[in-house]
C-alpha positions in Angstrom: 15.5 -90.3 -184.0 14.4 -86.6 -183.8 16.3 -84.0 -184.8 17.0 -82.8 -181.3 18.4 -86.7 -180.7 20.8 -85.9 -183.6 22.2 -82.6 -182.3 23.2 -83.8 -179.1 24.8 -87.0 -180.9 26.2 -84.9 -182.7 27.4 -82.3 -179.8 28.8 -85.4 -177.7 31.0 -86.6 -180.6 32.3 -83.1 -181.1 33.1 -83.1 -177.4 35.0 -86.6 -177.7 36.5 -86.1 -180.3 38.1 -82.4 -179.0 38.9 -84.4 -175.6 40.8 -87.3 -177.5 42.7 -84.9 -179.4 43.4 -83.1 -176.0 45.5 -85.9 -175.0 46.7 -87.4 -178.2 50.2 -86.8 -177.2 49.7 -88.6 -174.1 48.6 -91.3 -175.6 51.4 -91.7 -177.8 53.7 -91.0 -174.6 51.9 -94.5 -173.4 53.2 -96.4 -176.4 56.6 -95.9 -175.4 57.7 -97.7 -172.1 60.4 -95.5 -171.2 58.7 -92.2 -172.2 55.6 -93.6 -169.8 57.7 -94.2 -166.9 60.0 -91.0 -167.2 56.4 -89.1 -167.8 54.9 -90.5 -164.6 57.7 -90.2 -162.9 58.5 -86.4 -163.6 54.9 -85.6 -162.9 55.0 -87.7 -159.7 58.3 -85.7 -158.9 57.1 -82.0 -159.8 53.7 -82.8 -158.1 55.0 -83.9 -154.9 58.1 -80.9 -154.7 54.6 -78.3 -155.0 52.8 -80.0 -152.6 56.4 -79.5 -149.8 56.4 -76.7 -150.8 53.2 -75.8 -150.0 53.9 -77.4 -146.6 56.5 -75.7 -145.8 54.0 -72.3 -146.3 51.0 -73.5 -144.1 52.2 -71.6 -140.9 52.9 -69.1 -142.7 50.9 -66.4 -144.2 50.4 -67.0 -147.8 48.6 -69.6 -150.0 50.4 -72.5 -148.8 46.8 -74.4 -148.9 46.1 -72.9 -152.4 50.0 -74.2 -153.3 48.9 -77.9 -151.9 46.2 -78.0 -153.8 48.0 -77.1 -156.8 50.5 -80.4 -156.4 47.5 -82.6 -156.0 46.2 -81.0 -159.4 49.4 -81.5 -161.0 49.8 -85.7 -159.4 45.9 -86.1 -160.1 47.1 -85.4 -164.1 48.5 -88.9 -163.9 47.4 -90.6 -160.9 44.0 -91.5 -160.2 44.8 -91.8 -156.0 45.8 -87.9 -156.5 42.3 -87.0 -158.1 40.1 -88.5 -155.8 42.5 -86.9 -153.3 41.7 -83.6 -154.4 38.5 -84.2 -155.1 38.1 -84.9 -151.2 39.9 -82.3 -150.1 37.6 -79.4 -151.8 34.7 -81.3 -150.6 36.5 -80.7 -146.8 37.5 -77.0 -147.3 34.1 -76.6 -148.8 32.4 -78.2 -145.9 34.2 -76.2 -142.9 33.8 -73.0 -145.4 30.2 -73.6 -144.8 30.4 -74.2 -140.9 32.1 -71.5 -140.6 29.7 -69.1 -142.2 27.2 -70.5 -139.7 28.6 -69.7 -137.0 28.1 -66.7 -134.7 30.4 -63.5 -135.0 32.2 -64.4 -132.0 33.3 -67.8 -133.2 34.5 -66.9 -136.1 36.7 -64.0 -134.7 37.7 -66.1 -132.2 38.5 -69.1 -135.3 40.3 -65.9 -136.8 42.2 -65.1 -133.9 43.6 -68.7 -133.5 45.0 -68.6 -137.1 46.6 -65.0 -136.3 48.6 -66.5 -133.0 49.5 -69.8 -135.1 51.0 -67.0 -137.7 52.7 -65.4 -134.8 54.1 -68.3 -133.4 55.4 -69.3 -136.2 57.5 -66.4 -136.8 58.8 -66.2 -133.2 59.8 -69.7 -133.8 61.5 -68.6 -136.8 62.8 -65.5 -135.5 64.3 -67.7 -132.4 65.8 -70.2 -134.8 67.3 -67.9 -137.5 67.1 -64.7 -136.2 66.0 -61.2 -137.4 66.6 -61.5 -141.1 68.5 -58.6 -142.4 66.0 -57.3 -144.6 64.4 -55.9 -141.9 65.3 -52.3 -140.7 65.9 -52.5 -137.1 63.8 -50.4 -135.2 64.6 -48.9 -131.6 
């Protein structure tokens, strides 16, 4: 074994040994049953209440995407089904981040416009539902 052979041994056991005392208190969470289940469960809980949330912002402007993406971040801690989610979704936002950059000047304007009027309608939906919210100053 040359010495080059060693240092990367050597770097690799470094690296597992930082990761396993990373999660050291997870693993002790997984000896305990009940800690296990209220873990998962708190983490499936929080996870999923980002992820409505970020729902609930996608018409909206904002980072309701960026917000979604943060609850599967949070679920894929835990659960694997969350991970590969995630993992899937980047692959998709990269992929149509990419088509769009191919495409001509008028598409994407015209890709930007139809985002703008699906912003707009959903505030003229909202303004029809709840009204002008008081905050506003009227004007006129």
């Amino acid at each position: 074994m040359t010495k080059q052979d060693n240092q990367h041994t050597s770097d690799a056991s470094a690296e597992d040994h930082a990761l396993a005392d990373r999660f050291r208190w997870r693993r002790v969470l997984r000896r305990n049953r009940a800690l296990d289940l209220t873990y998962r469960i708190t983490v499936g809980l929080v996870g999923t209440a980002i992820i409505a949330v970020g729902i609930v912002l996608l018409p909206l402007p904002g980072p309701g995407w960026l917000i979604i993406f943060a609850g599967l971040f949070v679920l894929g801690t835990e659960f694997e089904w969350a991970e590969r989610l995630l993992h899937f979704a980047r692959r998709q936002v990269g992929a149509w981040t990419d088509w769009v950059k191919r495409q001509s000047l008028l598409v994407r304007g015209l890709i930007g416009l139809g985002c703008l009027l699906v912003v707009a309608g959903a505030i003229w939906v909202y303004v029809a539902w709840q009204g002008v919210p008081e905050w506003i100053p009227y004007i006129g």
